[in-house]
N, C-alpha and C positions, 0 to 999 in steps of 0.2 A: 880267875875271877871273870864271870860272862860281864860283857858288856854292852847287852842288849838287843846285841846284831845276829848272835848268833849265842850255841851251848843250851838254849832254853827259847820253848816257844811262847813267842809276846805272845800277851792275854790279846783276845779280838776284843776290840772294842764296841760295846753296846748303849748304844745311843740311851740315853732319859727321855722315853715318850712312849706315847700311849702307844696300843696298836704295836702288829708287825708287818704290815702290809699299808705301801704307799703311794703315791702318784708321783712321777718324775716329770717335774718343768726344768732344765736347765738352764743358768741364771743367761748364758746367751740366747734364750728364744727368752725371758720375761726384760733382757734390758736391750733388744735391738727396737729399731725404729717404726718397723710394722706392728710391733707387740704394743709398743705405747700409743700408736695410732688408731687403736682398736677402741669401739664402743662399748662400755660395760655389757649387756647383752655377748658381745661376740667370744669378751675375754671371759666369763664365765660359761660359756659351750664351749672353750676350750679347755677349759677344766675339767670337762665332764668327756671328755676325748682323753685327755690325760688320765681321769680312772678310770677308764675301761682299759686303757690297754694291757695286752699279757703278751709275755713272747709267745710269736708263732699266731700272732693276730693281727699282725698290724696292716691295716687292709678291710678288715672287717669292722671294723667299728658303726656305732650306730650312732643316727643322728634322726629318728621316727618319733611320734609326738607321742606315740604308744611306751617308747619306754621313757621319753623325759618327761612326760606330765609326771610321774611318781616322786621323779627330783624337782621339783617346784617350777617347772615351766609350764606357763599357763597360755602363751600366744604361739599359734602356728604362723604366724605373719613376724615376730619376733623373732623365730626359730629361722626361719628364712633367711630372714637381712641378715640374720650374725652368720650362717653359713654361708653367704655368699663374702662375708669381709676376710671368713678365716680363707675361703680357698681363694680367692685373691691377693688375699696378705700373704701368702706361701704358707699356711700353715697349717692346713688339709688338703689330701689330696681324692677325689673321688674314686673310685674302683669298679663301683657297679651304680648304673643309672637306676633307681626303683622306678615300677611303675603299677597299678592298681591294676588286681583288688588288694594284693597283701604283700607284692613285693618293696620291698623296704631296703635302700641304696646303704650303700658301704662306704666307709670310707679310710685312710689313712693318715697320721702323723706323720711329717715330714724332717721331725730330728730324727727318727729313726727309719733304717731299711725297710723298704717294702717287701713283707713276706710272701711268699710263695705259696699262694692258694689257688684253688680250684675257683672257675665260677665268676672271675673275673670281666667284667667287657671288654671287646676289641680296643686295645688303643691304650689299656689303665694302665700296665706297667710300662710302655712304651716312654708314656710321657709323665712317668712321675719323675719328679724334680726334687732329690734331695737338697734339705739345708734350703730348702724354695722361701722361707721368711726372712733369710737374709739379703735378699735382694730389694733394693731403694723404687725399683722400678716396677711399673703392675706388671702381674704376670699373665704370659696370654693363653688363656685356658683353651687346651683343645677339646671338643665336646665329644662325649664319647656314644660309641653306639651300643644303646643296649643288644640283650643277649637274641633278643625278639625282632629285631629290627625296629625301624623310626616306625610309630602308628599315623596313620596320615589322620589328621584334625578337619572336621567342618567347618567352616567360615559362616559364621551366624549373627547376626545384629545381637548387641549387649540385651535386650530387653527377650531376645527370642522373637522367633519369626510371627509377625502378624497373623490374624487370621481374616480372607478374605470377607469385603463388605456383601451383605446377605443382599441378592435381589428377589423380588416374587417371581413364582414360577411361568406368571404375564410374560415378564418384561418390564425393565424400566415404565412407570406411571409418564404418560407425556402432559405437561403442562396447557391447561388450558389457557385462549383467548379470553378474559372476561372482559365482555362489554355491557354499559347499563341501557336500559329500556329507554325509548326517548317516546313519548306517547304522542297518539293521532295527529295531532293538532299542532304538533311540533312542541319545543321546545320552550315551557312557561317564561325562562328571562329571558330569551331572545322574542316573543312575541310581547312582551311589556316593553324594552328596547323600542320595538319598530311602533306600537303605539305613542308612543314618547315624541318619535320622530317624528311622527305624521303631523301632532297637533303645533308640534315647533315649526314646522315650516309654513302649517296654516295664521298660525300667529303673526 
């Protein structure tokens, strides 16, 4: 008489849900202390990191406003802050720096290995840090070098550079002296003055 161990192969068991195809969160990355630290924002980009990945991807994953506007992210400034909480909280890890006009940055999950792909930056598997969300303390992200080297930046005032003040092709106009006319006879109050005078002292 089998007794379930052996003589006959258990039925595989099949789950009751829709769909055959899922996203794996592991309940130790949704009950550790970085994961409940996260701001709405962050934790749902990490859901969107959790479906895309496939084995023999992880590493590549996308985080470009090209492919998540379709899934309902509507802020590129949104999109920002919560990648910078996940790869802080250990819970992505960068791969490849993007840079314009169309290159678009990679990245990794950190409950799972980092695959072995091509095309990586200097420095990305070096320093990935598995199981990196279980750690209480911030992580300190090494920056990596894209594939292109650092592009060196202009240094510009916020508003853009002034444009110089126009002079005529003179030369600065020089300010005139204006003085008033004082006529022949000299000056009407100061001659009504000295009449004044005269008769007061004759008085």
């Amino acid at each position: 008489m089998a007794n379930g161990r052996g003589g006959s192969k258990r039925k595989r068991y099949q789950p009751d849900r829709d769909g055959t195809q899922f996203a794996i969160l592991p309940f130790v990355v949704l009950d550790c202390e970085n994961f409940i630290n996260l701001s709405h924002p962050a934790k749902a980009l990490l859901l969107e990191f959790a479906r895309q990945y496939g084995a023999g991807y992880n590493g590549r994953l996308l985080c470009s406003m090209r492919h998540l506007a379709p899934r309902g992210f509507k802020s590129a400034d949104v999109v920002t802050r919560a990648k910078r909480e996940l790869i802080s909280g250990g819970f992505i890890h960068e791969t490849v720096m993007g840079h314009r006009p169309n290159k678009a940055s990679w990245y990794g999950v950190t409950w799972y290995p980092l695959d072995k792909l091509n095309g990586y930056d200097e420095g990305a598997e070096k320093s990935f840090v598995r199981s990196a969300y279980m750690k209480s303390d911030a992580l300190k992200i090494t920056p990596l070098i894209p594939s292109k080297g650092i592009e060196s930046k202009t240094i510009a005032p916020c508003k853009g550079i002034e444009k110089p003040l126009s002079i005529p092709p003179n030369g600065a106009v020089t300010a005139l002296n204006v003085t008033f006319p004082i006529p022949s006879n000299g000056n009407l109050l100061d001659n009504h003055l000295t009449s004044n005078q005269v008769k007061e002292s004759r008085g």
